[in-house]
N, C-alpha and C positions, 0 to 999 in steps of 0.2 A: 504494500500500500504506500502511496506516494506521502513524502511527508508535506501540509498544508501549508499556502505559501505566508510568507511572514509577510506582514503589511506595511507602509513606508512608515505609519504611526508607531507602531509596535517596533522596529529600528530604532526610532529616534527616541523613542524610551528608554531603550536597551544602550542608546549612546547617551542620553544624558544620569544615567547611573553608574558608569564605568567612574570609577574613580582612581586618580594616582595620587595615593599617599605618599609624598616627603619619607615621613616619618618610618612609614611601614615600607617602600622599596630599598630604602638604604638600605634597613637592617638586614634584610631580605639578602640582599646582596653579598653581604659579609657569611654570611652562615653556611654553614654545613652541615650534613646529616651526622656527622660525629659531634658536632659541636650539639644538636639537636636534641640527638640521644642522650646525650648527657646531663641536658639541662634539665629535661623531663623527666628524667629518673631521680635525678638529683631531689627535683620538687616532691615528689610522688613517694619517694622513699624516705624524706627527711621529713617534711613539710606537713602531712596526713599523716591520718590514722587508721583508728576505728570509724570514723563519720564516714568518711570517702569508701572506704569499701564497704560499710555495711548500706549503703546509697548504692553503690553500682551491683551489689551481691543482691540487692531486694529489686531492683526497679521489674518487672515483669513486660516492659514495653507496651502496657495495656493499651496508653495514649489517652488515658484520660485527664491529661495533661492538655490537651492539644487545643480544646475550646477554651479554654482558660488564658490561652495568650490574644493577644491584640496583633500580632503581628501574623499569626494562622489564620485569624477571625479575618483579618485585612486582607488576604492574600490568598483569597476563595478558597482555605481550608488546606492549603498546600504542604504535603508533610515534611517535606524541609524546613518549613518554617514555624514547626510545633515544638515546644519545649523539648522532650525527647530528640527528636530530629536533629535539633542542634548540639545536642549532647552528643550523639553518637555521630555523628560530624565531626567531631572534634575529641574531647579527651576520651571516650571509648575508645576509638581508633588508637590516640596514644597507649592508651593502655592495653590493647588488644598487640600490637605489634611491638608494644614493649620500647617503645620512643623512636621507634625506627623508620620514622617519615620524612619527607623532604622538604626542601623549601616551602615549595609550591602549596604543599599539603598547611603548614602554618603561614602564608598567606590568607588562604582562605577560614583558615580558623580562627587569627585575630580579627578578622572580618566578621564571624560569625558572635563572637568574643563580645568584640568593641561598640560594633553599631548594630546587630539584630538582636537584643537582649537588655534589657533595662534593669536584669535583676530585680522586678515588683515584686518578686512571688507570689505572686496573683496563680501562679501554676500550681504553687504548693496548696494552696486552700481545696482543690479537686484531686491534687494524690490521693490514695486510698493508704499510703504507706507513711506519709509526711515527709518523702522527700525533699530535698529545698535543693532546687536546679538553680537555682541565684548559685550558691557557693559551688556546683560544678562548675560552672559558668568562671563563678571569679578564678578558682582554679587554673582555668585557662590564660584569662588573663594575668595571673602571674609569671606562667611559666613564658607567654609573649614577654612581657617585661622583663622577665632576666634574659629572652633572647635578645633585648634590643629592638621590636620591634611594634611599638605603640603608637598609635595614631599622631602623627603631629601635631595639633593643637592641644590636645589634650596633655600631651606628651612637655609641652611647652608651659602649661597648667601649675605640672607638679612641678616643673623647675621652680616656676613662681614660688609654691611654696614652700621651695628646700632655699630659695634665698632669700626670702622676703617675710616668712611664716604666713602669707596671703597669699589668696588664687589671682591679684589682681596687679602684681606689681607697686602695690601702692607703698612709697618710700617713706622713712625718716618723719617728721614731721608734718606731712601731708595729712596722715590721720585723724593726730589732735589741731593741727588746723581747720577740717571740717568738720568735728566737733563744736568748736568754736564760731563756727560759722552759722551752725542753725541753732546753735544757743542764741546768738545775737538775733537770728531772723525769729526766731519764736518769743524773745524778749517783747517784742512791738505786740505782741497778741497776748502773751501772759509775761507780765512784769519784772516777776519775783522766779521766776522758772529757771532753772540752772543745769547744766547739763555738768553733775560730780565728776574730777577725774582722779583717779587713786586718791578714794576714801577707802580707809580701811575699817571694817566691820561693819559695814552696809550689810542690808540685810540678804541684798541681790547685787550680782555684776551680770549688767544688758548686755549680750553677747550678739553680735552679727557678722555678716557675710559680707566677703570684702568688694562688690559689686552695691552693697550702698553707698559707704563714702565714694565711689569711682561714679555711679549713676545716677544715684535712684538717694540723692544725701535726704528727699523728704520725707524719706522713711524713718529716719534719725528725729526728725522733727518731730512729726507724728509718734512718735514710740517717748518721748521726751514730753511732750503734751500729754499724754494719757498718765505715765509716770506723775506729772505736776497733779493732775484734777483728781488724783487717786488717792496722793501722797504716799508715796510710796519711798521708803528709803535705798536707795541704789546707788551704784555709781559705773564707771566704765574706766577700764584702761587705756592709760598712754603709751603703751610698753607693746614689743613684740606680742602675737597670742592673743588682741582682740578677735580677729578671722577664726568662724568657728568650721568656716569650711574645709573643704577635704577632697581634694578630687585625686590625688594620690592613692586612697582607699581604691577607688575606681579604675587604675590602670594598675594595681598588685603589686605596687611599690611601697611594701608595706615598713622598710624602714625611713621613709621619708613621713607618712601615714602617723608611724609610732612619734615622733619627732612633733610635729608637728602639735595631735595632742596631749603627750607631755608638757611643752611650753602652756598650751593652753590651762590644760589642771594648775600647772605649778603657778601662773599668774593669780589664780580665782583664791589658790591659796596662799601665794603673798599679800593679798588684799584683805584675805581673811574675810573672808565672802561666808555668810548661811547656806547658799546657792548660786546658782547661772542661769538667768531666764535667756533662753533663745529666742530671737526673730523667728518669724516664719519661712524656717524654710528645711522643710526635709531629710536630707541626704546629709546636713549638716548635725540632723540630731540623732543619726543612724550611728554617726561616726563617733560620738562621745558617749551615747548611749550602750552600744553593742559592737563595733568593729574596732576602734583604736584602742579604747580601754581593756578590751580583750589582749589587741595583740602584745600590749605594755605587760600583762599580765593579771589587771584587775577584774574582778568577775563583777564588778559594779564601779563604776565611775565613784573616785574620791570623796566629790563634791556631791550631790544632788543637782541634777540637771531637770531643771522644767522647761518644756515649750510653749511658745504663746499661747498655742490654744487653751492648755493648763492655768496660765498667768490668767486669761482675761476669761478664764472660766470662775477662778477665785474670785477677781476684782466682781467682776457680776453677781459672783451666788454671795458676796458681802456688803453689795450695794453699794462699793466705791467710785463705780460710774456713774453719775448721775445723764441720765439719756433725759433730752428732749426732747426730741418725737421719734418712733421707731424710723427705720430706713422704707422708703414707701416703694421702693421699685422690687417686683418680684424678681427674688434670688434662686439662685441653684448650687448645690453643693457640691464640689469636687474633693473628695477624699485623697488628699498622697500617700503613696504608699508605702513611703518607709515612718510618716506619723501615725497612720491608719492601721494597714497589716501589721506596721514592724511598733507602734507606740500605743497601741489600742485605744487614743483618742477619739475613737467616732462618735460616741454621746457625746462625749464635752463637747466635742466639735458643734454637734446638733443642739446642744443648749445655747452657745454662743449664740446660731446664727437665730432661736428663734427668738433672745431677749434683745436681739439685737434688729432683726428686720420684722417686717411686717406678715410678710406671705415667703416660703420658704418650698419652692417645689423640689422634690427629690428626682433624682437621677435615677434608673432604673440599668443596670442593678447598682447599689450603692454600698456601703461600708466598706468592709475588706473586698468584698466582691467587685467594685466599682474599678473600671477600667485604668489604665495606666496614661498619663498624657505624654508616654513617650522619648521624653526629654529627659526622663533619670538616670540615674546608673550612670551616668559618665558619657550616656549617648547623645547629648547635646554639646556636649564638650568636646566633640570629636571634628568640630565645626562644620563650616558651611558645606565643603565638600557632601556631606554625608545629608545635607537638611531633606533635599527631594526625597531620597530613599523613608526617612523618619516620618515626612506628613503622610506620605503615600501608605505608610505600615501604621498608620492611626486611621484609616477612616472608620473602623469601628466607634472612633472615641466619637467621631464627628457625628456618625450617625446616633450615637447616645444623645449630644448634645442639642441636635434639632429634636429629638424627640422632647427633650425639656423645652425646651424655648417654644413647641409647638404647643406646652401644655401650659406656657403662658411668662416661663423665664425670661428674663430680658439679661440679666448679671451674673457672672459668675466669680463664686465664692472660692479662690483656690489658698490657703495658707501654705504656702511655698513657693521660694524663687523658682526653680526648676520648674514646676508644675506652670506658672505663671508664661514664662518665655516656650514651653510646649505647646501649652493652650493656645495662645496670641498665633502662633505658625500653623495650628491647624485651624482657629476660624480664619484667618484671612484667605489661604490656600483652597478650603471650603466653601467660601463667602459666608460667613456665620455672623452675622452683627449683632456679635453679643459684647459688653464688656468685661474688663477682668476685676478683680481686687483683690487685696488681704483684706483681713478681719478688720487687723488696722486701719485700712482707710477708713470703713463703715465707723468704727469707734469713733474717728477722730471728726466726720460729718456729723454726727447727732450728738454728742457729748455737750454739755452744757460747759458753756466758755464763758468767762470772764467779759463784762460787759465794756 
């Protein structure tokens, strides 16, 4: 039977997804299958344990994994692109040939690694066994990372923060100069409002992501105003270790990872901090909650770490926000998945948004269940190159999303940066006129201000 002819559309798909990674040909280049073998075994034999084989000794291949991803669900159900699929793509084959693959063979597997896997675990909740294909996954990208061969941009991420302790390059002084800066800009709106820097025995150190002061500094504002109307004792660092983020965790560079929040802990506890309240934003609270503190060796982070959504679940169920009129625009709730799956946030989350908005439609399916927006795990950090392939392996999300907005949504509710710059790529891509926010903004519109 003759094979059907390809269409001149169907070509120019195929040519605008081909991607040449920098990052990933160089190392490519250098390698060898001895070099290969070795890396692999090296990992698999030092690195693992009991989790790794009793995960590859249980899996039965059932594929009841396979609805559960967004990227199968997007990709008319294609078993290449089901959670299992990618597993046995890659580190089964390692381990089935005993590291004896070729270049070619881990090209394509940091490819499957880096950009088709977000690590949601969204997979894990439909196992029958409770495997977690996130940590196969990471696996992978470890053993790419000791080959040298990690996406460029991303790759250029964790440099950022093995020199900077920020994903963002942000130097010296810069920091606490934008500190300063929406102290002064929020001063004209609350008076007496002060943004602390190293106080020590605050009750909380505000911790964020190094893409505020670089972007987004009104979020510092905003997070600084609610702090003032709440009265809240806190303060922030001047020092290396505000950046809570992590995208080092994300490419299996995990002594840069370790490094990184060490500084972090040991600042919260020079300051002598009660706790760390986190910004919103996900992957940042993965890392100090469950992956760095691990790798350092703690089975719980030093400090206590709470998330916004935690922070402004207290401030509400205490009545330290005084709201003056709810939020009148019908919302919808986006779940992230490493607060959600990985922080079991999803009521407080839903309390937030109902003290806080007026009409509150749900996503369908939502909690742990509720789709991935794509952009986590390190997949949106792997930059533009990769972006077509990313929206195109969401339209699941997309078609979630007009189902909300059809049943009367106009806003969407995401508490996370990640989640936020995924969302925003798949409605425009989509056509979806929908808006985005954190929590925060909504607090910071109806909160009752100073006259």
């Amino acid at each position: 039977m003759a094979e059907p002819a390809v269409t001149q559309d169907e070509k120019k798909e195929e040519e605008e997804q081909k991607v040449v990674d920098e990052g990933i040909e160089v190392g490519i280049s250098r390698l060898t299958e001895a070099r290969i073998e070795q890396v692999i075994n090296q990992v698999l034999n030092t690195e693992t344990g009991a989790r790794l084989k009793t995960y590859v000794n249980t899996c039965i291949h059932c594929g009841l994994c396979s609805e559960a991803c967004h990227y199968y669900m997007s990709h008319d159900k294609d078993p290449k692109w089901s959670p299992v699929g990618k597993v046995k793509q890659t580190l089964w084959e390692m381990i089935r040939k005993k590291g004896r693959v070729s270049p070619d063979f881990m090209r394509r597997a940091v490819e499957i690694a880096q950009t088709e896997c977000n690590l949601c675990r969204r997979c894990l909740q439909f196992c029958p066994f409770g495997i977690d294909i996130a940590y196969l996954i990471s696996m992978v990208r470890r053993i790419c990372h000791k080959l040298g061969i990690t996406p460029l941009y991303i790759q250029d991420t964790a440099h950022s923060h093995s020199v900077t302790m920020n994903q963002m390059w942000v130097k010296g002084d810069e920091w606490p100069d934008t500190l300063q800066w929406q102290e002064e800009e929020a001063r004209g709106e609350f008076p007496t409002l002060r943004i602390p820097l190293e106080k020590e025995g605050a009750d909380i150190m505000y911790s964020v992501i190094a893409p505020e002061p670089k972007f987004q500094a009104q979020l510092i504002y905003q997070a600084a105003a609610i702090m003032e109307v709440a009265g809240v004792d806190w303060t922030m660092p001047a020092d290396m270790g505000w950046d809570n983020s992590d995208m080092a965790m994300f490419t299996g560079d995990n002594e840069i990872m370790g490094r990184v929040k060490r500084t972090h802990f040991e600042l919260a506890a020079r300051l002598r901090v009660k706790r760390i309240v986190m910004g919103e934003c996900g992957h940042a609270f993965r890392s100090v909650y469950d992956t760095g503190n691990r790798w350092l060796g703690w089975s719980h982070p030093p400090i206590p770490i709470v998330h916004a959504i935690d922070f402004y679940w207290e401030l509400l169920k205490d009545n330290r926000i005084p709201i003056k009129e709810k939020y009148p625009e019908p919302v919808t709730l986006h779940d992230p998945c490493n607060v959600i799956r990985g922080g079991g946030l999803m009521e407080k989350a839903r309390y937030v948004a109902h003290a806080l908005c007026e009409t509150v439609v749900e996503m369908h399916p939502n909690r742990e269940y509720n789709y991935c927006c794509c952009a986590g795990g390190g997949v949106i950090n792997c930059g533009p190159p990769y972006k077509l392939k990313r929206v195109k392996s969401n339209r699941v999300k997309a078609e979630q999303l007009m189902d909300a907005k059809a049943r009367g949504a106009k806003v969407i509710i995401s508490p996370c940066h990640n989640c936020h710059s995924g969302l925003k790529d798949i409605k425009n891509y989509y056509d979806l006129h929908m808006d985005i926010k954190f929590f925060g903004d909504i607090i910071y519109q109806i909160m009752e201000k100073p006259e």
